[in-house]
MIMI-855870 format. One record per atom (N, C-alpha, C, O): residue number from 1; atom name; y, z, x. Coordinates in nm, 2 decimals. Each point is the difference from the previous one (the first is absolute). Layout:
NUM:CA:Y:Z:X
...
! end
This chain:
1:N:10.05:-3.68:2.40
1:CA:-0.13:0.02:0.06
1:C:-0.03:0.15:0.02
1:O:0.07:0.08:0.07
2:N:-0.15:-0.07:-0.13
2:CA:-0.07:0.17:0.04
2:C:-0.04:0.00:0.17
2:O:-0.06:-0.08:0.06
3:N:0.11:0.21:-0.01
3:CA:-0.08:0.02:0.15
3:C:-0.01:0.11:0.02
3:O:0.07:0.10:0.02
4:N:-0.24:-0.12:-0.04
4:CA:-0.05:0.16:0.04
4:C:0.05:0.06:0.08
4:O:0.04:0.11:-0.04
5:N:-0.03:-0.14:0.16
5:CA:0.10:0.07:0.14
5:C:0.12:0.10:-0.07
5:O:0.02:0.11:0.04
6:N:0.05:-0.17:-0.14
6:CA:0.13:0.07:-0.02
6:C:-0.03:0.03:-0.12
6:O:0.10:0.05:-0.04
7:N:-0.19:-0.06:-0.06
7:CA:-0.08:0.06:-0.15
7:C:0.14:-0.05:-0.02
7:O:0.09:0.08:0.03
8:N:-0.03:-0.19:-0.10
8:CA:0.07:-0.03:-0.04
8:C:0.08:-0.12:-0.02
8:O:0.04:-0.04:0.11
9:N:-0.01:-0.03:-0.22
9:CA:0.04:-0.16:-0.04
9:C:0.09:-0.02:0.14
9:O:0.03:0.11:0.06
10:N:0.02:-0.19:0.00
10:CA:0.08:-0.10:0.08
10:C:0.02:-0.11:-0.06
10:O:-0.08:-0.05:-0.08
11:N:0.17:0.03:0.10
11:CA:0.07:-0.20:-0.02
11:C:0.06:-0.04:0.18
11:O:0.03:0.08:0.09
12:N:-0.04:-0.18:-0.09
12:CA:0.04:-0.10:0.10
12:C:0.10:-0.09:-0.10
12:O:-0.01:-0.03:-0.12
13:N:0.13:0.01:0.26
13:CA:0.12:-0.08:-0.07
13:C:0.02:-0.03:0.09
13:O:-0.04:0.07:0.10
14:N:0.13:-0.21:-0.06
14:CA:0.03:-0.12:0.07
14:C:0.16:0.11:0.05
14:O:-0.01:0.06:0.11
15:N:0.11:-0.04:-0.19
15:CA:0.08:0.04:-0.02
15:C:0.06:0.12:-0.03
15:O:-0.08:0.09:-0.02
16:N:0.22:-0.03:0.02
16:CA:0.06:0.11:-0.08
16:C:0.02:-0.10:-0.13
16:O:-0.02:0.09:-0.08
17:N:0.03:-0.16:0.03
17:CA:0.02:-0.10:-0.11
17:C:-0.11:0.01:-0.08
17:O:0.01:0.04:-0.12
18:N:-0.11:-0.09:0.19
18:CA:-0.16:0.07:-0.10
18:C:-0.06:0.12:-0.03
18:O:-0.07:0.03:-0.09
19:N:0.15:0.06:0.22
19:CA:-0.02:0.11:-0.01
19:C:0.09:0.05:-0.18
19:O:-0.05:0.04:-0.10
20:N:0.16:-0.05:0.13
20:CA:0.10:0.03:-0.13
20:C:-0.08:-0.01:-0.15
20:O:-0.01:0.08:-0.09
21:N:-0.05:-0.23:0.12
21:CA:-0.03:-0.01:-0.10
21:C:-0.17:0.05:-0.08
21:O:-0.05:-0.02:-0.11
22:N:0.01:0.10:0.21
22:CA:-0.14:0.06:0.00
22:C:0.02:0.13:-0.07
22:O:-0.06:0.05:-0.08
23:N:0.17:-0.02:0.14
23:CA:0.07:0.14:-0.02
23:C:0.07:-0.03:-0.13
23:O:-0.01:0.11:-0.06
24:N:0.08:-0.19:-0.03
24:CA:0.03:-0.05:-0.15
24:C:-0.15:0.01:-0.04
24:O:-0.01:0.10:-0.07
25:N:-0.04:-0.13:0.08
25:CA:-0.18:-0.06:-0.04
25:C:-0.08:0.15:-0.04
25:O:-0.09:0.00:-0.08
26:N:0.16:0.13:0.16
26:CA:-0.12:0.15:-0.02
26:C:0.01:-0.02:0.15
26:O:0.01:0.12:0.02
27:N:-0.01:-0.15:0.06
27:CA:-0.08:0.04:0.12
27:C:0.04:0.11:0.05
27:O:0.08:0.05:-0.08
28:N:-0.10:0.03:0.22
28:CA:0.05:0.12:0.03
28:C:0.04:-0.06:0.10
28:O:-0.08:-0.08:0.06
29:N:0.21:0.09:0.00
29:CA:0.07:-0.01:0.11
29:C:-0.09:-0.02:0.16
29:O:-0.02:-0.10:0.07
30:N:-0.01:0.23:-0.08
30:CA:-0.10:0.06:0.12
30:C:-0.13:-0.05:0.03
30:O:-0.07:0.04:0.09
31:N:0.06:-0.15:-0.21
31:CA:-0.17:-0.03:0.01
31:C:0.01:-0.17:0.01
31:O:-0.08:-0.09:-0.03
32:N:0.23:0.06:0.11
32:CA:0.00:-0.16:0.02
32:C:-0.01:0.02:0.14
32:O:0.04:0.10:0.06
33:N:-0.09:-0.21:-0.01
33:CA:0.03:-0.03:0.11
33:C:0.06:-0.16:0.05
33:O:-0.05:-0.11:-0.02
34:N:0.17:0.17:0.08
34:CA:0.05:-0.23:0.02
34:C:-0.09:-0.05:0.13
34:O:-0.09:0.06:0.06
35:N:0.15:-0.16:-0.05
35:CA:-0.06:-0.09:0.13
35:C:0.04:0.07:0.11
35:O:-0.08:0.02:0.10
36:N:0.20:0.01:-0.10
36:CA:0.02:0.13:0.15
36:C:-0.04:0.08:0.02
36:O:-0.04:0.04:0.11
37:N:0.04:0.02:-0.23
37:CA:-0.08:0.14:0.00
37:C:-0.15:-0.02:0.05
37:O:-0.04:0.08:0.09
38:N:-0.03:-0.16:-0.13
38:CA:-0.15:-0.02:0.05
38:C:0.04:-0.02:0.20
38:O:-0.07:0.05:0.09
39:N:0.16:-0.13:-0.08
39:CA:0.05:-0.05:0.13
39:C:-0.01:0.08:0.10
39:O:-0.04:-0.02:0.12
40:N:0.10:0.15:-0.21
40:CA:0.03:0.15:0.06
40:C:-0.13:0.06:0.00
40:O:-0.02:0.05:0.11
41:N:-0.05:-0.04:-0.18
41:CA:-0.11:0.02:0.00
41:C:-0.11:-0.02:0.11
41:O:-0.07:0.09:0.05
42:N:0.07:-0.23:-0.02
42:CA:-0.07:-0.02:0.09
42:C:0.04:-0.01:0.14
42:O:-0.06:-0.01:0.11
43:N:0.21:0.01:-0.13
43:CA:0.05:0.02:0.16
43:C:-0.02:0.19:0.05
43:O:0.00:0.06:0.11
44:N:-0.02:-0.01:-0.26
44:CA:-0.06:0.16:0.07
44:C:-0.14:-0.01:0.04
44:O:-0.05:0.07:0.09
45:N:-0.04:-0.17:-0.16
45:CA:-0.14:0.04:0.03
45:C:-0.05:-0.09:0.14
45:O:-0.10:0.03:0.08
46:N:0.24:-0.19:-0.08
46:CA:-0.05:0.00:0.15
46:C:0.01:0.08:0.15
46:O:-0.06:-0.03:0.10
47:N:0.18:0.17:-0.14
47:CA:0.01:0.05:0.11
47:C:-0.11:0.11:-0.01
47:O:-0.03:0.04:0.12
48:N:-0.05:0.02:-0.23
48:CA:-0.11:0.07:0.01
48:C:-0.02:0.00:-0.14
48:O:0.09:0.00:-0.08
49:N:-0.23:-0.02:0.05
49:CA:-0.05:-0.04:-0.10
49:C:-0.01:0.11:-0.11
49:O:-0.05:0.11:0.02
50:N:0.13:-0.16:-0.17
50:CA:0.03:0.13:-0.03
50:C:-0.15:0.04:-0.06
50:O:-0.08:-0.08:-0.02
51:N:0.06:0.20:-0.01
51:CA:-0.12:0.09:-0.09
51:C:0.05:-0.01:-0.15
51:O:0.12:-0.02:-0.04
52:N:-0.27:0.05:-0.05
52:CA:0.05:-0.01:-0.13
52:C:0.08:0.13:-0.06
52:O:0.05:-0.01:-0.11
53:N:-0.04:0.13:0.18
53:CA:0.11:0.11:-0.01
53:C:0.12:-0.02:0.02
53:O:0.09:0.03:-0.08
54:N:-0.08:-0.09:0.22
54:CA:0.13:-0.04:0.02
54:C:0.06:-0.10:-0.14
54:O:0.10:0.04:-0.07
55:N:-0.17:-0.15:0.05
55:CA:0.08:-0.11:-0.12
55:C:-0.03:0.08:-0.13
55:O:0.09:-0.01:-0.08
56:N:-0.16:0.06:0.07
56:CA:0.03:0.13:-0.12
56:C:0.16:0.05:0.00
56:O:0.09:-0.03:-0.07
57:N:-0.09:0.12:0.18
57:CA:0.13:0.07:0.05
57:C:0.13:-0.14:0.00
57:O:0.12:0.02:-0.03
58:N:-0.15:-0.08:0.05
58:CA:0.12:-0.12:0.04
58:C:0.01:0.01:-0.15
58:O:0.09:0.06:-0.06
59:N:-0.20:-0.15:-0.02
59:CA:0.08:0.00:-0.17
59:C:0.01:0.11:-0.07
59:O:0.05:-0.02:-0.11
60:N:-0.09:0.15:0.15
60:CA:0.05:0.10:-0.07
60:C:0.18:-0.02:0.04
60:O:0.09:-0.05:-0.06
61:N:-0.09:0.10:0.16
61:CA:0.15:0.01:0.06
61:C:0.10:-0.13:-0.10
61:O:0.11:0.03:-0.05
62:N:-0.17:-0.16:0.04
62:CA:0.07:-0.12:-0.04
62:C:0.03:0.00:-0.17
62:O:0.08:-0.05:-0.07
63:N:-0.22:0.17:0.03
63:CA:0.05:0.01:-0.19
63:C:0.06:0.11:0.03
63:O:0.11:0.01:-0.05
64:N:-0.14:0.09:0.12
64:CA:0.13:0.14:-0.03
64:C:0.16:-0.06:0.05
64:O:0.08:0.05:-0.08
65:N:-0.04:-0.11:0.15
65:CA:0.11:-0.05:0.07
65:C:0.05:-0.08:-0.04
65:O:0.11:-0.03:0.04
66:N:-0.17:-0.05:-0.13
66:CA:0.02:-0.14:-0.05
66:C:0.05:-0.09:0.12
66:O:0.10:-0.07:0.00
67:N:-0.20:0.09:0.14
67:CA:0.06:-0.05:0.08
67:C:-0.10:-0.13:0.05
67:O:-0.10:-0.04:-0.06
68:N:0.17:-0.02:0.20
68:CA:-0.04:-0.12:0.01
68:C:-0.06:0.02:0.18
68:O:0.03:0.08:0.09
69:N:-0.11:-0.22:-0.10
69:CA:-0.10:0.03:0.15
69:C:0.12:-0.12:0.07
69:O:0.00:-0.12:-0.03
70:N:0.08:0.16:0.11
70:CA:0.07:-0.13:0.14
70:C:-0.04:0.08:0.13
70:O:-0.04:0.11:0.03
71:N:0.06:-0.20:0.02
71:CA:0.00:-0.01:0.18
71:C:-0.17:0.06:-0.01
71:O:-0.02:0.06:0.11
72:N:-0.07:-0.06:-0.17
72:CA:-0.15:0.11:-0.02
72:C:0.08:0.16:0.06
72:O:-0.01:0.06:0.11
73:N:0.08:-0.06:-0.22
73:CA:0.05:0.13:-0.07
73:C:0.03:0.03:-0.10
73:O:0.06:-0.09:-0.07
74:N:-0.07:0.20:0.00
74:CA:0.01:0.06:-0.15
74:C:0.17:0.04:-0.02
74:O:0.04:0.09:0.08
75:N:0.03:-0.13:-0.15
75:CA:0.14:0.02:-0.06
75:C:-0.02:0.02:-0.12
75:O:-0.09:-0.06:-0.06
76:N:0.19:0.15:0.02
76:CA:0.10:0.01:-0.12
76:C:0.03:-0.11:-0.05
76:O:0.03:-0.09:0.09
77:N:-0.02:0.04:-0.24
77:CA:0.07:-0.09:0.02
77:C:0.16:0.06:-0.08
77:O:0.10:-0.07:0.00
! end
């Protein structure tokens, strides 16, 4: 799915399993997001609702780092 917000393709995956396999497929690591990760996501925007800079900044951080969103926080993976 294209999202203007982040000028940039995303996938949604159930899993690290679907994820793998998106990532065999071309995808870019940084531009999936799992079911947790969205989880993480919204447990940041229910403690204050994020802006579209901020989730810019969150998936920049997640394709440079190749990292992941837990606890609605940005890691390394």
């Amino acid at each position: 799915m294209r999202s203007v917000v982040l000028n940039d393709i995303v996938y949604f995956a159930a899993n690290e399993k679907t994820k793998s396999a998106l990532v065999a497929a071309g995808a870019e690591p940084g531009c999936i997001y799992t079911r947790d990760e969205l989880r993480g996501l919204v447990e940041l925007n229910r403690r204050e609702p994020l802006t579209a800079d901020e989730l810019l900044r969150i998936h920049k951080a997640k394709k440079i780092f190749n990292g992941r969103i837990t606890d609605g926080q940005v890691r390394s993976a």
